[in-house]
N, C-alpha and C positions, 0 to 999 in steps of 0.2 A: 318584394318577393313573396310568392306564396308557395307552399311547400305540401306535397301531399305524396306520401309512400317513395319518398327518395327521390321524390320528382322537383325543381325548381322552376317557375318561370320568369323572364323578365319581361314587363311590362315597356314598349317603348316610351322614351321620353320624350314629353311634351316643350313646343314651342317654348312655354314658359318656364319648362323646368331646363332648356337646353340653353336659355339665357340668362340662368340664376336668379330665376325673379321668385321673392317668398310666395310659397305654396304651403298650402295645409293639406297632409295627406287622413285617407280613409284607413283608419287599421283593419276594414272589412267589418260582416258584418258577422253578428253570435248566433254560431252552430254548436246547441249542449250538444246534440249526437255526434260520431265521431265526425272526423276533418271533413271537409269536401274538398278537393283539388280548384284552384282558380280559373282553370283550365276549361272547365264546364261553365255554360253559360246561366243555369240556373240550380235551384236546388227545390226536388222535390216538384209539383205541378201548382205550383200557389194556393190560390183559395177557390180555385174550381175542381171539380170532379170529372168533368171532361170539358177539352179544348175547345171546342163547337158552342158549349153553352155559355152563356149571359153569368155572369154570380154576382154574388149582391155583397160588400163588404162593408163596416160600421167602421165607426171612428169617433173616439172623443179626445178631446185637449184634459187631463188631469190636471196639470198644476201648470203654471203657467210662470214668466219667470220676472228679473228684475230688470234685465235693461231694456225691454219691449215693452209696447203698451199690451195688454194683452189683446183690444179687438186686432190690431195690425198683427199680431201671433196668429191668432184666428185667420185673418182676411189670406195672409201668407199657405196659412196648411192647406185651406178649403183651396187657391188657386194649384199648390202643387199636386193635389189630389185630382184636380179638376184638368191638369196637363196629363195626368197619365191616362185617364179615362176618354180624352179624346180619341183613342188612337183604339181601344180595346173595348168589351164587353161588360168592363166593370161599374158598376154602380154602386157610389159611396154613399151612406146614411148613417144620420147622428145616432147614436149607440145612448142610452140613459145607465150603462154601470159599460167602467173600465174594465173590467176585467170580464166582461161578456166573451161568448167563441165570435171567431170572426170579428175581430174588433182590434184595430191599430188604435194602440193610445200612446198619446203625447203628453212627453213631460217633461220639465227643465227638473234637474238636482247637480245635488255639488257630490263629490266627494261620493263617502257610502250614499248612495242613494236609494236603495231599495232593493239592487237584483245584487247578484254575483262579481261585477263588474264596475269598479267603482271609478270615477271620474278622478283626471289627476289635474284639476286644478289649470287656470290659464296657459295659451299657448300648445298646450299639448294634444289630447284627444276629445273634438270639437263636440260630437257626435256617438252614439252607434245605435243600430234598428236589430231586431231579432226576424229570423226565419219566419215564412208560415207554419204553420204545424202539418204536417206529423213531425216534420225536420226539427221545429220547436215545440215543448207543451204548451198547449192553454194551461193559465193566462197569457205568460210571458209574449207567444208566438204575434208576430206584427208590430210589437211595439216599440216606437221610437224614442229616445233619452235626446236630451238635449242640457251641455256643462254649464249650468247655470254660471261657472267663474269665468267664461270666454264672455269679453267684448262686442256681444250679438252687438249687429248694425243691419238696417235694412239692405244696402248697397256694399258694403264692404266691412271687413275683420272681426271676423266672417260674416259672409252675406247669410242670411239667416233662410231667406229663400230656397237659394240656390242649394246650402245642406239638405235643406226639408227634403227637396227637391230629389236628388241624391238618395237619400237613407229611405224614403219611399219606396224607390224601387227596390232596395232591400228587403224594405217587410212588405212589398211584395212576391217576390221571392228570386228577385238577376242576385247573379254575382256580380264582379268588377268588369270592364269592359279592357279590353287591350287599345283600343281605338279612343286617341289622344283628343279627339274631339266631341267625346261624347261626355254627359252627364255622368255615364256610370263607370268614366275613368279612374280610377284609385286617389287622384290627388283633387280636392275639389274644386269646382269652376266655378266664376259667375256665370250660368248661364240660363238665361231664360223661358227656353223653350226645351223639348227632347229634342235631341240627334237623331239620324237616319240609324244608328245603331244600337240606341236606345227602343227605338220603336221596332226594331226588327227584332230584339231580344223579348221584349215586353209581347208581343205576338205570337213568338214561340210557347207561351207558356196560356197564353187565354185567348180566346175570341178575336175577331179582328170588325171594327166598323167596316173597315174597303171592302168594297167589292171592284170585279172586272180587270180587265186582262193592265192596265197600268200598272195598280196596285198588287198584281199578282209578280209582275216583273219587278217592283220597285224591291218589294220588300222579301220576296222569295230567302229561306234560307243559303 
């Protein structure tokens, strides 16, 4: 559920959660400014100034954790980075300090880990990304945590992928998605590619590679 000014929504449930299969859910992602409603599909314009234009984003891995090798950490970010930027006018580059503007950084910790928002230890909350800014401040704004105590795995508990995957489009700037088959569904998926609701969200907010009257029809608001 998410809650804003008296408002509730429920999210429909998923195949897998309609036949009791273990699901790890998203508790969303961190808004310091006040609440945003779920309801809306993004928060703030991302890391562009205007829709039409191309923007350039950075990225570094900070710390890196213990049950990944760290290049397969690496190889994992740079492709789920490399999935959202198919589809849009983003362009990602290695960042030389974490806490640069315009700069998603990644980083495993346990417990207090460095922000506001401290991890509670296995099983519980896998994950969480922060807004772009203005919605976040720099530093914080983009950046993704990852519970150093959860049993990362490439393929399963948790697919470490498929989170990145997920929490990306966070600190890019969607909210949760209502549509049980997308990536930016509230409960996490394996899944290896974007969804058709993925990329229609992710377009709202930046640039779009398509052109022509297909791509106008596909993905149309």
């Amino acid at each position: 559920l998410a809650a804003y000014s008296g408002v509730r929504r429920i999210f429909p449930a998923s195949p897998a959660l309609t036949r009791g299969d273990p699901v790890r859910g998203c508790t969303g992602p961190i808004i310091e400014h006040p609440q945003i409603g779920q309801y809306i599909g993004s928060a703030g314009s991302g890391w562009g100034q205007a829709r039409q234009d191309p923007v350039a984003v950075s990225y570094f891995i900070e710390r890196f954790g213990e049950k990944l090798p760290g290049e397969k950490v690496r190889e994992m970010v740079l492709r789920a980075l490399e999935e959202w930027a198919r589809y849009v006018e983003i362009r990602f580059v290695p960042a030389e300090d974490p806490k640069a503007t315009h700069t998603l950084n990644f980083l495993f910790g346990k417990r207090d880990h460095g922000d506001a928002y401290a991890f509670d230890g296995p099983g519980g909350v896998a994950a969480h990304a922060f807004y772009p800014a203005p919605v976040n401040p720099e530093s914080i704004a983009g950046d993704v945590h990852f519970d150093d105590d959860e049993p990362w795995q490439q393929a399963t508990g948790p697919d470490f992928y498929s989170v990145a995957l997920h929490e990306i489009g966070h600190a890019l700037g969607l909210l949760h998605s209502d549509d049980s088959d997308a990536v930016m569904y509230p409960y996490y998926q394996t899944l290896p590619t974007l969804q058709d609701d993925d990329i229609r969200g992710i377009r709202r907010i930046y640039a779009t590679h398509c052109i022509g009257v297909e791509c106008a029809m596909r993905y149309s608001p």
